[in-house]
C-alpha positions as CSV (number, residue, x, y, z in Angstrom):
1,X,4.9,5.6,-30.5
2,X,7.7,8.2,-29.1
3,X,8.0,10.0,-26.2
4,X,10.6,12.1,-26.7
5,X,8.8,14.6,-29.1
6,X,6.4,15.9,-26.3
7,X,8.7,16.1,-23.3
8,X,11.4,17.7,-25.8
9,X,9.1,20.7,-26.2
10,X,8.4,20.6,-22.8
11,X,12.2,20.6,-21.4
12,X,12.9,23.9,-23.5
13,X,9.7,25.5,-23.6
14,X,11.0,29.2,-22.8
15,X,7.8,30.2,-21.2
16,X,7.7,27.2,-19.2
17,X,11.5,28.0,-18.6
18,X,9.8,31.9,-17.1
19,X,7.4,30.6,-15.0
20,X,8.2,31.1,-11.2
21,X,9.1,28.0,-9.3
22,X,6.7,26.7,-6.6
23,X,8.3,26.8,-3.1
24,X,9.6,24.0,-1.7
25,X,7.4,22.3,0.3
26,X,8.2,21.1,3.7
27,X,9.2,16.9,3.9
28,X,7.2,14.6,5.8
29,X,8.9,13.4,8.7
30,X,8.8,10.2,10.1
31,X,7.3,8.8,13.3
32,X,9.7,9.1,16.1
33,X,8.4,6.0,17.8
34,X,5.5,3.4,16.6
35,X,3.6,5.5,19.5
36,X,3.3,8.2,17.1
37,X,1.5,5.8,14.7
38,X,-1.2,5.0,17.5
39,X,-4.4,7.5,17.7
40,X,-4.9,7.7,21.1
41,X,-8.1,7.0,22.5
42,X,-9.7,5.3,19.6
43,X,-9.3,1.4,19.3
44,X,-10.8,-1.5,17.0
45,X,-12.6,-4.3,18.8
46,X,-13.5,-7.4,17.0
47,X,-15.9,-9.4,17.7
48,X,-16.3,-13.2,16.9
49,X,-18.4,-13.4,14.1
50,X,-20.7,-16.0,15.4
51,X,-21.5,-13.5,18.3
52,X,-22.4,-10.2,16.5
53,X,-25.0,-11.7,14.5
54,X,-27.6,-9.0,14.7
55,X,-25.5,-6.0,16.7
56,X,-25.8,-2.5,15.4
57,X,-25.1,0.6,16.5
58,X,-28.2,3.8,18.0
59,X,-26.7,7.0,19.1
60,X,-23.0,6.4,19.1
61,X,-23.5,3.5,21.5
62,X,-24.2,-0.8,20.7
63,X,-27.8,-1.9,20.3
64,X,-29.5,-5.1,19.0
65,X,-27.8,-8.5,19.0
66,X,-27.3,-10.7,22.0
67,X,-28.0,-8.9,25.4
68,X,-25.3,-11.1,27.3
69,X,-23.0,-9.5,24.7
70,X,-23.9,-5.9,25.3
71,X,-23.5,-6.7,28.8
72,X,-20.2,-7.8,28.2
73,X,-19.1,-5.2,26.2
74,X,-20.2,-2.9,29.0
75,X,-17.4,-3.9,31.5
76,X,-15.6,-1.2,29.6
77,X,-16.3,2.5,29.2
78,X,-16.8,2.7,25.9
79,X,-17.3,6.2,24.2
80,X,-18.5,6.4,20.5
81,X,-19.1,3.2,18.9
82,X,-19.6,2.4,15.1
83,X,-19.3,0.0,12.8
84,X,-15.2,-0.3,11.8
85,X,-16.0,-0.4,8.1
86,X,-18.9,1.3,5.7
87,X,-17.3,-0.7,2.5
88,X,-18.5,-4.6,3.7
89,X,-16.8,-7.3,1.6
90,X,-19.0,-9.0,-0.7
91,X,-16.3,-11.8,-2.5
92,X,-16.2,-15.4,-1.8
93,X,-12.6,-15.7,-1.2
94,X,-10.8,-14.2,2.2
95,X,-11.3,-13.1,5.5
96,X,-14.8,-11.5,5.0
97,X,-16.6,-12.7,8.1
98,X,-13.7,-11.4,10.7
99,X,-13.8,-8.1,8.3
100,X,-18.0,-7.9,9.0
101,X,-17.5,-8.2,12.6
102,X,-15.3,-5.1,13.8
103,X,-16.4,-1.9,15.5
104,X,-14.3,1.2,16.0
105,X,-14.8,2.7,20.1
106,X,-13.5,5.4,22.0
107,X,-12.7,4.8,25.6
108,X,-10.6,6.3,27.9
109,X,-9.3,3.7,29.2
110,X,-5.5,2.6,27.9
111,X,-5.2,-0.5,25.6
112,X,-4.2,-2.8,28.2
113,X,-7.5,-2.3,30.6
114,X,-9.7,-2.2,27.3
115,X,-8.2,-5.7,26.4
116,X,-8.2,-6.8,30.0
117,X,-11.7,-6.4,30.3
118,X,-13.4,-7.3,26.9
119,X,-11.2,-10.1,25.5
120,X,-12.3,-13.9,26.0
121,X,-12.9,-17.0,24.8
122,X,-16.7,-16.2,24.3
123,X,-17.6,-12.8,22.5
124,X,-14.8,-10.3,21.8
125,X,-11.8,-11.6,19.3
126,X,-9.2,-8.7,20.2
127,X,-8.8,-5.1,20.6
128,X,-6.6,-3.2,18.4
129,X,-5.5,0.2,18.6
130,X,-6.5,2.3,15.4
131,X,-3.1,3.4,13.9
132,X,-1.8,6.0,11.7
133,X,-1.0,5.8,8.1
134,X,2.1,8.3,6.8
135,X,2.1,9.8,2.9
136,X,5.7,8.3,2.0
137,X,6.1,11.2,-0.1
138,X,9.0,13.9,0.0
139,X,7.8,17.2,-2.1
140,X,10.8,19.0,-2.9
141,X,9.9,22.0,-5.8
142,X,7.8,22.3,-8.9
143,X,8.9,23.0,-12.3
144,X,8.8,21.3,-16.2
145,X,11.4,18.4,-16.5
146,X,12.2,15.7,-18.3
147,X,10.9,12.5,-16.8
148,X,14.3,10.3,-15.9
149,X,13.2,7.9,-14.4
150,X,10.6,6.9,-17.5
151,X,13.6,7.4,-19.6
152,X,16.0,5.2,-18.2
153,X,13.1,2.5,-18.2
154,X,12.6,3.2,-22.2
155,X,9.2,3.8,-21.7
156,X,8.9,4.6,-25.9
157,X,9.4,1.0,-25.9
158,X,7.4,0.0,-23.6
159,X,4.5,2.0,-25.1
160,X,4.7,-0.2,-28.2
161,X,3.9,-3.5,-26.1
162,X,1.1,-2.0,-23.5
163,X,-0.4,0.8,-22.1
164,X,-2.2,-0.5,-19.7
165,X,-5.9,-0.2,-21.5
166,X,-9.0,-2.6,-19.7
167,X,-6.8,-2.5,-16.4
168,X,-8.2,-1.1,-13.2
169,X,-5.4,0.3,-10.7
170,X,-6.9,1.6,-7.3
171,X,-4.7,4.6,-6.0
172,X,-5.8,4.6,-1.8
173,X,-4.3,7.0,-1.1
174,X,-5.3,11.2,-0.3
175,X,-7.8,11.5,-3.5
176,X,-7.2,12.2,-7.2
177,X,-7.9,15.5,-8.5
178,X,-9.1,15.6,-11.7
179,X,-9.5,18.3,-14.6
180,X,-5.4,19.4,-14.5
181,X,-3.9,20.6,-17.6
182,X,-2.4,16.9,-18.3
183,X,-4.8,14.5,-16.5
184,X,-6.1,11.3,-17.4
185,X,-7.4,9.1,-20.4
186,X,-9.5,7.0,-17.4
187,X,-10.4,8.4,-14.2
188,X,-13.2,6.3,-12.7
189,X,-15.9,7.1,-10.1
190,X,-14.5,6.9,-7.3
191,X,-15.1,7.0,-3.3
192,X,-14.0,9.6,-0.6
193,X,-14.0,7.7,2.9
194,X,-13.2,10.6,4.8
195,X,-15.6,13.1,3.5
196,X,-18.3,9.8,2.6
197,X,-19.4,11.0,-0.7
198,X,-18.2,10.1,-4.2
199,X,-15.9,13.1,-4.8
200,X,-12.6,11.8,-4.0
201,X,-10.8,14.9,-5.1
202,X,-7.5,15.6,-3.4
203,X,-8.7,18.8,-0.9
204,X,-5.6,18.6,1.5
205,X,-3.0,20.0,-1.4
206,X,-3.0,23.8,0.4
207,X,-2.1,22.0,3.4
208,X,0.1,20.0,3.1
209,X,1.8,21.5,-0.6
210,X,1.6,18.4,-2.1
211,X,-1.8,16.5,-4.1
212,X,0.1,13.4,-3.1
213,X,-2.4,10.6,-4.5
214,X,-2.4,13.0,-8.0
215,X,0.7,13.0,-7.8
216,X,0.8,9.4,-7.4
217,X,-1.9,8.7,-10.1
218,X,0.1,10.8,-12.6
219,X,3.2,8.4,-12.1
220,X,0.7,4.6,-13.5
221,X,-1.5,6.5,-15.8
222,X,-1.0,10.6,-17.1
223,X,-2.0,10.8,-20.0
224,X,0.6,10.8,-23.0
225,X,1.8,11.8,-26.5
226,X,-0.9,14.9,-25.7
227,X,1.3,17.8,-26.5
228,X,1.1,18.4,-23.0
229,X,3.3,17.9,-19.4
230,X,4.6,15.0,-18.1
231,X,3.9,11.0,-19.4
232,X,2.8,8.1,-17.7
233,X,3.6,4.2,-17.4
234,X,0.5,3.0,-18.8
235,X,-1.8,5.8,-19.9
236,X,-4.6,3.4,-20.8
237,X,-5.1,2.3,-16.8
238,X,-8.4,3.0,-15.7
239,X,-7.5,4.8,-12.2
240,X,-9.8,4.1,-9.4
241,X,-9.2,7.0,-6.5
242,X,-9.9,6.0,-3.1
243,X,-9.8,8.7,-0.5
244,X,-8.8,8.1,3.0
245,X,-5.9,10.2,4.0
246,X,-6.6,13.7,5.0
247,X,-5.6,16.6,7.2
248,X,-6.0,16.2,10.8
249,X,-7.3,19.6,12.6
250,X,-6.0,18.6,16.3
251,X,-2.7,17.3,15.1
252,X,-1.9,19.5,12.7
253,X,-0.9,16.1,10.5
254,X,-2.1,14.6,6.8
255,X,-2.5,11.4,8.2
256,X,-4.8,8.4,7.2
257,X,-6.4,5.4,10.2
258,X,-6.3,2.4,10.0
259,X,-10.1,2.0,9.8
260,X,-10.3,4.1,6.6
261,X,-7.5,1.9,5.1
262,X,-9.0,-1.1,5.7
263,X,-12.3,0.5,4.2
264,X,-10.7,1.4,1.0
265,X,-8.8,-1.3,0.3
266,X,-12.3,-3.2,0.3
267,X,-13.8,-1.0,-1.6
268,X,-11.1,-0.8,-4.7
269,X,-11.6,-4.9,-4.7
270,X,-15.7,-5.1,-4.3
271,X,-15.4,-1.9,-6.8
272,X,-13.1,-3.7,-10.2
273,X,-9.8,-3.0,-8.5
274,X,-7.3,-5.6,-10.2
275,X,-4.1,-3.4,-8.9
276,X,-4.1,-1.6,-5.7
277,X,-1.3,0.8,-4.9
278,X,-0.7,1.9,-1.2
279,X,1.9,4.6,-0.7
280,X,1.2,4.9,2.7
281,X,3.5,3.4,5.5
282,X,2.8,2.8,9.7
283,X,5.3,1.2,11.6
284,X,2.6,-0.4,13.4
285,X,0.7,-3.7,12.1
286,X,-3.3,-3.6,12.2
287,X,-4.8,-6.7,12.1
288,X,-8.2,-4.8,10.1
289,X,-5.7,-3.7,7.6
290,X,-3.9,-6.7,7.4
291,X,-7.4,-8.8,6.5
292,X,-8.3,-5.9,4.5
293,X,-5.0,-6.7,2.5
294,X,-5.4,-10.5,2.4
295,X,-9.2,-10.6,1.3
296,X,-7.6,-8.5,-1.8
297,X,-4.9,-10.8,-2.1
298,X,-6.9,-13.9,-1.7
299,X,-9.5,-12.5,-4.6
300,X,-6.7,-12.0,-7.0
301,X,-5.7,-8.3,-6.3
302,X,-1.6,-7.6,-6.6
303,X,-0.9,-4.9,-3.7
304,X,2.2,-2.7,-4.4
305,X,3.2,-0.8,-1.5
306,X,6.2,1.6,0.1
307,X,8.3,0.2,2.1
308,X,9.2,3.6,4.1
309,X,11.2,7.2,4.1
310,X,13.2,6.2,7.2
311,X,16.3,5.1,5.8
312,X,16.0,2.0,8.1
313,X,18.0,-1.3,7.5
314,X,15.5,-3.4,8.8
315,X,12.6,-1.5,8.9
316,X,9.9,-2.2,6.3
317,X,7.4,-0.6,7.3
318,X,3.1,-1.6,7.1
319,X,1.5,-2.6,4.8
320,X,4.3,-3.2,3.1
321,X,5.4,-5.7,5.4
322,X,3.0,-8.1,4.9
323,X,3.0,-11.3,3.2
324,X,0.8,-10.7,0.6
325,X,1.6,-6.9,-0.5
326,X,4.6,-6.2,-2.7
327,X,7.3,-4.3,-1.1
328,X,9.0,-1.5,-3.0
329,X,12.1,0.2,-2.3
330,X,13.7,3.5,-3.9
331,X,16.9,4.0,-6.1
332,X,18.3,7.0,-7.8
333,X,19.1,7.7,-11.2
334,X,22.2,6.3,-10.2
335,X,20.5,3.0,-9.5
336,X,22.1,3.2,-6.2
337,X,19.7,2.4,-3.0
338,X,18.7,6.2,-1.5
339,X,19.3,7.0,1.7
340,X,15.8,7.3,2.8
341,X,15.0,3.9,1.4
342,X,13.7,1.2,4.0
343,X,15.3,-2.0,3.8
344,X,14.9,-5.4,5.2
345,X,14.1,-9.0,5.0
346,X,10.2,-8.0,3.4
347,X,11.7,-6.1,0.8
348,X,10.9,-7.3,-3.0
349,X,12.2,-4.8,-5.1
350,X,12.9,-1.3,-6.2
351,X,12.2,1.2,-8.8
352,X,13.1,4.9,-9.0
353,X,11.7,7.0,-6.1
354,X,13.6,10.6,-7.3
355,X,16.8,12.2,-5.1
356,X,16.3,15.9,-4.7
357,X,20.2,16.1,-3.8
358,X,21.3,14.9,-7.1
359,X,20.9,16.8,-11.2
360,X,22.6,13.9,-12.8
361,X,21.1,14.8,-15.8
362,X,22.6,18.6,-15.6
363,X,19.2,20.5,-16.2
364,X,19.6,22.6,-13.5
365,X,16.9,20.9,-11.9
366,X,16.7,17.8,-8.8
367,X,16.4,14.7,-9.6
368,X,12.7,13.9,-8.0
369,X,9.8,12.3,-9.7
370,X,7.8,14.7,-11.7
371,X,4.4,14.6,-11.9
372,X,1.1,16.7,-12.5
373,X,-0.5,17.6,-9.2
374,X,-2.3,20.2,-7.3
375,X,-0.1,22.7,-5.2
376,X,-0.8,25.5,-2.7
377,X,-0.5,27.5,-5.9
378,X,-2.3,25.7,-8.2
379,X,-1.7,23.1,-10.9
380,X,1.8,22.4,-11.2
381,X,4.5,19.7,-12.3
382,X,5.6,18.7,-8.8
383,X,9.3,17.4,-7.9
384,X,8.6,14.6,-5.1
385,X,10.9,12.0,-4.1
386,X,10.0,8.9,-1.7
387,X,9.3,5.3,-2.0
388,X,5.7,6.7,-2.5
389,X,6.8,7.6,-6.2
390,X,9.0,4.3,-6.2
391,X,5.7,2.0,-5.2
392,X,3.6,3.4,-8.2
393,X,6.1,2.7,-10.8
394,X,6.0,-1.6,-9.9
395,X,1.5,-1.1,-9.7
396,X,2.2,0.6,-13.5
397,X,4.2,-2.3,-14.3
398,X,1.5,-5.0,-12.9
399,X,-1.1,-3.3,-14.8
400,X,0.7,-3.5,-17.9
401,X,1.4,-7.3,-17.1
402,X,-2.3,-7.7,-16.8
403,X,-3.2,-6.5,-19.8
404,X,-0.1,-9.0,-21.5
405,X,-2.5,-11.9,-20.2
406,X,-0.4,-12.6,-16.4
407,X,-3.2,-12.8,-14.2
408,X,-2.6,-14.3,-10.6
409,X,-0.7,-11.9,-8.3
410,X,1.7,-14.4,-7.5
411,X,2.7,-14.6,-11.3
412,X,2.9,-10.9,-11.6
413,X,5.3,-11.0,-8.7
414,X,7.6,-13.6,-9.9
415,X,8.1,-11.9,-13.4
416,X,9.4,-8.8,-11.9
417,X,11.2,-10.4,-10.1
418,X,12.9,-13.2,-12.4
419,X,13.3,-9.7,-15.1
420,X,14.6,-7.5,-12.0
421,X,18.3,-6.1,-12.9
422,X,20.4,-7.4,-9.7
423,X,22.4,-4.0,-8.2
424,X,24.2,-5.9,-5.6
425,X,24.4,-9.4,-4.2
426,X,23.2,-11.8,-7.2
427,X,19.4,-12.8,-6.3
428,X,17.8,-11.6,-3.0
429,X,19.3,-9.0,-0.6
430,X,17.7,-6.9,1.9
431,X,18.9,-3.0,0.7
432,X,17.3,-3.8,-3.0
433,X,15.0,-7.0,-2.7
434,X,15.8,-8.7,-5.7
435,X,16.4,-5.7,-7.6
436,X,15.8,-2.8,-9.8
437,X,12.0,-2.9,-11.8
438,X,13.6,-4.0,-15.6
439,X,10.1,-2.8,-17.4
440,X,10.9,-3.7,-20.5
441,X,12.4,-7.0,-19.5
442,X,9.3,-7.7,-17.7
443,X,7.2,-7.2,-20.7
444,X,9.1,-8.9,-23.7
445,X,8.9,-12.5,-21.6
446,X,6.3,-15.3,-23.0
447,X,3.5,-15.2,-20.8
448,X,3.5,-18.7,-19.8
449,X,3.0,-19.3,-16.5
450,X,3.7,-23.0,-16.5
451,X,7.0,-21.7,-18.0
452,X,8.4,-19.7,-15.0
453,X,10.1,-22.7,-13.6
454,X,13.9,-22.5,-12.9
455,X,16.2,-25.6,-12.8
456,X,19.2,-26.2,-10.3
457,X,19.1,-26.3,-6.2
458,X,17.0,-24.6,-4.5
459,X,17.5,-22.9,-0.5
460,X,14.7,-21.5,1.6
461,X,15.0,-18.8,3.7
462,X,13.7,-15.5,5.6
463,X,10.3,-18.0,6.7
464,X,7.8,-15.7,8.1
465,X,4.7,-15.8,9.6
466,X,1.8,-13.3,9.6
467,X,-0.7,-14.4,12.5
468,X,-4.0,-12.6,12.9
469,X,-6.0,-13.2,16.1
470,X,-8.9,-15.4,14.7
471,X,-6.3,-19.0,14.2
472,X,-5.4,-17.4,10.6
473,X,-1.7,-17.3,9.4
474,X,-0.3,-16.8,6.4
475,X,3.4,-18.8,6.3
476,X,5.3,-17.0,3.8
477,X,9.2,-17.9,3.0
478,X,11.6,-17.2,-0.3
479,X,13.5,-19.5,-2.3
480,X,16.8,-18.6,-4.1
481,X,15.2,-20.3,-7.4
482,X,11.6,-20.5,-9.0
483,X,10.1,-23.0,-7.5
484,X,7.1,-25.0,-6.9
485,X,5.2,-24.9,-3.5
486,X,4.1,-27.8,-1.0
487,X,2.7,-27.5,2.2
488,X,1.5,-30.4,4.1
489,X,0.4,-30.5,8.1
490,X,-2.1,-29.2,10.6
491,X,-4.3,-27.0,9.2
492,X,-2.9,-26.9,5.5
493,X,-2.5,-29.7,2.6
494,X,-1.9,-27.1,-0.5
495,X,0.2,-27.7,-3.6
496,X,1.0,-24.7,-6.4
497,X,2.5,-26.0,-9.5
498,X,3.2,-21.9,-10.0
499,X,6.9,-21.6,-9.8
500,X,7.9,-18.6,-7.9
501,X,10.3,-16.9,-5.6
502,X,7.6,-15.9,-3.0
503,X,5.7,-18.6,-1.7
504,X,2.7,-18.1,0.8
505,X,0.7,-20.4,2.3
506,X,-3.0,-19.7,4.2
507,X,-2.9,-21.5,7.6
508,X,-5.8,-21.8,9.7
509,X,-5.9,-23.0,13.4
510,X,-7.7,-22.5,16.7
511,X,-6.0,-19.7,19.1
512,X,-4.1,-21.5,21.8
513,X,-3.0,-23.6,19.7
514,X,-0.1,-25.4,17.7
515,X,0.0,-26.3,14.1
516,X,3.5,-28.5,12.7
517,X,3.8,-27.5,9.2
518,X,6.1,-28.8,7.0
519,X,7.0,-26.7,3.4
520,X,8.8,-27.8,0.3
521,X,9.5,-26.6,-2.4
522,X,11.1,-27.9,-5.7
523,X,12.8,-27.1,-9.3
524,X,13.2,-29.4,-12.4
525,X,16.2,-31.2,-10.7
526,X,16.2,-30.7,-6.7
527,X,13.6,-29.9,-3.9
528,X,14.4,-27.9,-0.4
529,X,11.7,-28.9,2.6
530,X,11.2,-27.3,6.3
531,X,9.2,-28.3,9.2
532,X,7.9,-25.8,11.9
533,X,5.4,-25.5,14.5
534,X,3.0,-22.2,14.9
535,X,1.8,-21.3,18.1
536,X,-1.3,-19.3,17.3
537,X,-1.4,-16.6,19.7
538,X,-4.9,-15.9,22.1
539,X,-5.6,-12.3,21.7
540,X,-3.9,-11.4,25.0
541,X,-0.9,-12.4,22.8
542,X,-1.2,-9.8,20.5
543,X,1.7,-7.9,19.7
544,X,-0.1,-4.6,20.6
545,X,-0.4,-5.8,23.7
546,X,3.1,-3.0,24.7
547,X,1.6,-0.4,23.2
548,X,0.2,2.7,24.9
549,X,-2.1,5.4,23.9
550,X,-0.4,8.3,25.0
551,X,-0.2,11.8,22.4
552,X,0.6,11.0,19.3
553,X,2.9,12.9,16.7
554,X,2.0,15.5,13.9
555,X,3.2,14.5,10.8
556,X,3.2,18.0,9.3
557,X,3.0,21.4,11.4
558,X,1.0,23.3,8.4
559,X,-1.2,26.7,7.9
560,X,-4.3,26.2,5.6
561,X,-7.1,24.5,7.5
562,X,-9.1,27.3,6.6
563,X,-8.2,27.0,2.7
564,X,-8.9,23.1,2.3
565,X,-12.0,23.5,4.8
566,X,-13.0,26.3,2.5
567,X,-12.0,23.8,-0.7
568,X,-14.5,21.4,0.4
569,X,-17.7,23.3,1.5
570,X,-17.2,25.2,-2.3
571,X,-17.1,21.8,-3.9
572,X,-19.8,20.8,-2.2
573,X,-22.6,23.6,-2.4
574,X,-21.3,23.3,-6.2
C-alpha cells in the first residue's frame, strides 16, 4: 500500500499552495524554576489506606470514617476537600489501595506546616503539592506538507506489515477533536476530566493556537491512503482521548494538575488502554502520578512519554523520568539531537520531533511535524515541533508491535531498543538514549521473546531508584547487553527470564527502613551483579519537603477565554 500517491497530490495541490498561511502561533515556554510547576495553595494528602476506610467528603469538607481521623486532619486549616481521583482503579495488579486513599485540599497554609501538622505514623501517608503539567509542544505555522519524518521511516513499508488495527492507544493529553477533514478510522468514547462529561473534544485550540492532543492523535493514527491530508503511523489504532489539560483563567496558562493526570492515566488502563502516550512534562515528581503510572505499568500498559522542550543535559523531565514510562527524545531530519531536546541518564530514545529552523527538504516550508488539528482559524495542517510530536511516533510504534504479537511492555521496550539506529556513542548515551526509533527494523524482527537474549559481557549502570512514600520502590538499572534479571534480598526474590536492556524491579519495605538488595543480571556467556541498601524514606523525607507554594508561572499569556468558554457552553446546549 503506497503513500506517496496521496501526499504527492497534496504537496502540489495549487489551491492548497493559495490558501493563506495560519499565523504562527506563540511557543510554550518552559518553567523558570520547578516553583512554577507547583499550584499554589492546593496539595494532595494521602492517607493510609487502612485509616480512610469509610471517609467521604459533604460540602467541600471530610465526613464519615474514623472520628479520631477527622480530628486529626483538623490540626490543619484545610479549605476545599475532595476526593483526589473520580477514575478509581479497578485491576488486580499495582498500587490501587494507596491510589483509593488520596484527597486533594486547599489550605493556606505552606507545604512545610501542612506536612508538619498532618503527617505521622498513624493516619496521614504524606502531603504532596499538586503540580503542573506543560504541553511539550512548539506550534510554529500551518500549511500542506509532505510528511518527513514518516518518510524517512518508510512508512509505505511499514504499512504493509501493520497498521495498528485491535490496538487501543490512550492520548492524555488536551482532548481530541473529532469530525476534521482527515480524522480518524477509530476514535473511541472517550472522557473529559476537566469539564467531567464524555466529550473530550479539544476546546482550548483559540487559546492557545494549537489542538495539541489532535495534533498529537494525528501523528499514531490519521487516517490514510483517503485522498485526503496528512498520514498516520498506524491508522488502524483505536484512539482513546483523555482530557485533562486545559486553559487556566487566573494564570492565563494551558496547563494540566497532577490530580487530573493521575485520573486519566487510570482511566485509559480501567477503560482498554494497552498504549498510553503522555506528551506532557513537570519538572516536579508527584507521587499520585507516579502510582498512577506504575498501576498502568504493573497491568501491562507501555507509557511513552516526552522527555522535555528545555534543551537540558540532564533534565528529563516527569513523567518521563520515571522507571516505568518510556522516555523520548527529539531529532531533526538531520537525525541530529535538537536543541530543545532534554537529555539525561532516563533517556531511552528518540524519534523525529520536527525543527522549525531547518527546510532540509527545500519546499519552502519548516521542518515541523505536520498534522491535522484545530487552530484559532479553524481546521488546518499544523507545523509543530517538540518532543510532544517525538513521544507519539515510539506509542505508534508500540501499537504496531502489539498488534505483531509483543505483548509485555518490557518486550516492547527492548525491541526498540535492540532495532534503534545508534547516532552517537555505540549502545546507551544520555543526548539520544539508545538511539533513533528504526520502525521498520522494529517490525521485520521474529517475535520471540525468549529470543531477545544477547551473548558476550554484560555492565550495569545508571541504578536508580523511584521511592514512593508508602515502603514502595521500584529499582531500576540498564545493562549494556540484553540480559536476564535477578533480584534477591529484603523485600524482593524476583527472576525474569525476559532479556532486556531496562530492568525494573518492584521493592516493597516499611518507611524508616532499610532493605539490602542485591541485582544480577546475565547473557548466554557472562553475568554482572550489584548489592545496595535502600533507605525508604518517612514522609517527612519526601523530596517535596523544599518546595514552596508561592505564585506560580503562566505557561502561555493568551486572548480567547471568551472564544473557548463560548466553545464549550455551544457544545454543550447542543
Amino acid at each position: 500500500m503506497s503513500l506517496l500517491a496521496p501526499l504527492g497530490l497534496l504537496a502540489f495541490s495549487p489551491a492548497a499552495r493559495a490558501e493563506e498561511p495560519f499565523a504562527v502561533a506563540p511557543m510554550f515556554p518552559s518553567a523558570a524554576s520547578p516553583e512554577d510547576d507547583i499550584v499554589p495553595g492546593e496539595f494532595i494528602v494521602r492517607l493510609r489506606p487502612a485509616a480512610a476506610a469509610g471517609l467521604t467528603t459533604a460540602g467541600g469538607a471530610f465526613a464519615g470514617g474514623q472520628e479520631a481521623l477527622r480530628a486529626h486532619l483538623a490540626r490543619a486549616p484545610l479549605g476545599h476537600v475532595r476526593a483526589a481521583l473520580r477514575a478509581f482503579p479497578t485491576k488486580p495488579l499495582g498500587p490501587a489501595a494507596r491510589l483509593h486513599a488520596a484527597w486533594r485540599v486547599r489550605s493556606s497554609l505552606p507545604l512545610a506546616e501542612l506536612r508538619d501538622r498532618l503527617e505521622d505514623r498513624v493516619w496521614v501517608e504524606s502531603v504532596e503539592p499538586v503540580t503542573r503539567y506543560r504541553a511539550l509542544a512548539e506550534p510554529n505555522d500551518t500549511w500542506y506538507h509532505f510528511q518527513g519524518d514518516l518518510i524517512d521511516m518508510a512508512i509505505p513499508e511499514v504499512r504493509d506489515i501493520a497498521d495498528g488495527t485491535g490496538v487501543v492507544v490512550a492520548v492524555v493529553d488536551s482532548g481530541v477533536t473529532p469530525n476534521g477533514a482527515d480524522g480518524f478510522n477509530s476514535l473511541l468514547a472517550g472522557w473529559d476530566f476537566i469539564g467531567d462529561d464524555d466529550d473530550p473534544s479539544d476546546d482550548d485550540a483559540m487559546v492557545s493556537g494549537l489542538a495539541h492532543g489532535t495534533h498529537v492523535a494525528g501523528t499514531i493514527a490519521q487516517r490514510t491512503d483517503n485522498l485526503e491530508g496528512v498520514a498516520g503511523i498506524a491508522p488502524g489504532v483505536s484512539i482513546l482521548p483523555v482530557r485533562v489539560m486545559h486553559y487556566d483563567e487566573p494564570s492565563g496558562a494551558v496547563w494540566g494538575d497532577s490530580s487530573d493526570i493521575a485520573n486519566g492515566i487510570i482511566w485509559a488502563v480501567d477503560n482498554g488502554a494497552q498504549v498510553i502516550n503522555l506528551s506532557i512534562g513537570s519538572s516536579v515528581r508527584s507521587d499520585l502520578v507516579a502510582d498512577a503510572c506504575a498501576y498502568a505499568y504493573e497491568n501491562g500498559v507501555f507509557i511513552a512519554g516526552s522527555s522535555g522542550n528545555d534543551g537540558a543535559e540532564d533534565g528529563v523531565l516527569y513523567p518521563a523520568a520515571l522507571p516505568y514510562v518510556f522516555a523520548v527524545g527529539a531529532v531533526g531530519r538531520a537525525h541530529n539531537v535538537t536543541g530543545y531536546s532534554n537529555q539525561g541518564a532516563e533517556l531511552d530514545l528518540v524519534a523525529p520531533g520536527g525543527e522549525s529552523s531547518d527546510d532540509r527538504d527545500g519546499d519552502g516550508h519548516d521542518d515541523g511535524v505536520v498534522q491535522e488539528s484545530i487552530t484559532m482559524d479553524g481546521w488546518r495542517y499544523v507545523f509543530a515541533q517538540g518532543t510532544s510530536m517525538a513521544s507519539p511516533h515510539v506509542a505508534a510504534a508500540a501499537a504496531l508491535l502489539r498488534q505483531r504479537g509483543w505483548e509485555r511492555p518490557d518486550a516492547i521496550a527492548e525491541v526498540l531498543i535492540q532495532t534503534a539506529t545508534d547516532l552517537e556513542a555505540p549502545g546507551f548515551d544520555t543526548s539520544t538514549g539508545y538511539g533513533e526509533l528504526n520502525l521498520l527494523a522494529a517490525l521485520t524482527l521474529p517475535v520471540s521473546e525468549s529470543e531477545l537474549a544477547q551473548s558476550g559481557a554484560v555492565t550495569i549502570t545508571n541504578v536508580q531508584t523511584d521511592f514512593s512514600e508508602d515502603g514502595r520502590a521500584w529499582l531500576s538499572w540498564n545493562t549494556d547487553v540484553a540480559s536476564t534479571t535477578e533480584a534477591t534480598g529484603d523485600g524482593v526474590d524476583e527472576a525474569d527470564l525476559l532479556p532486556t536492556h531496562l530492568h525494573r524491579v518492584l521493592v516493597k519495605a516499611d518507611p524508616g527502613s532499610n532493605a539490602a538488595v542485591t541485582v544480577v543480571s546475565r547473557t548466554l556467556e557472562a553475568e554482572a551483579s550489584t548489592s545496595l541498601t535502600l533507605e525508604f524514606p518517612f514522609p517527612d523525607d519526601s523530596i517535596f519537603a523544599g518546595c514552596n507554594a508561592d505564585g506560580a508561572g503562566a505557561l502561555l499569556g493568551l486572548p480567547g477565554l471568551a472564544l473557548a468558554a463560548g466553545l464549550r457552553r455551544r457544545r454543550q446546549q447542543g
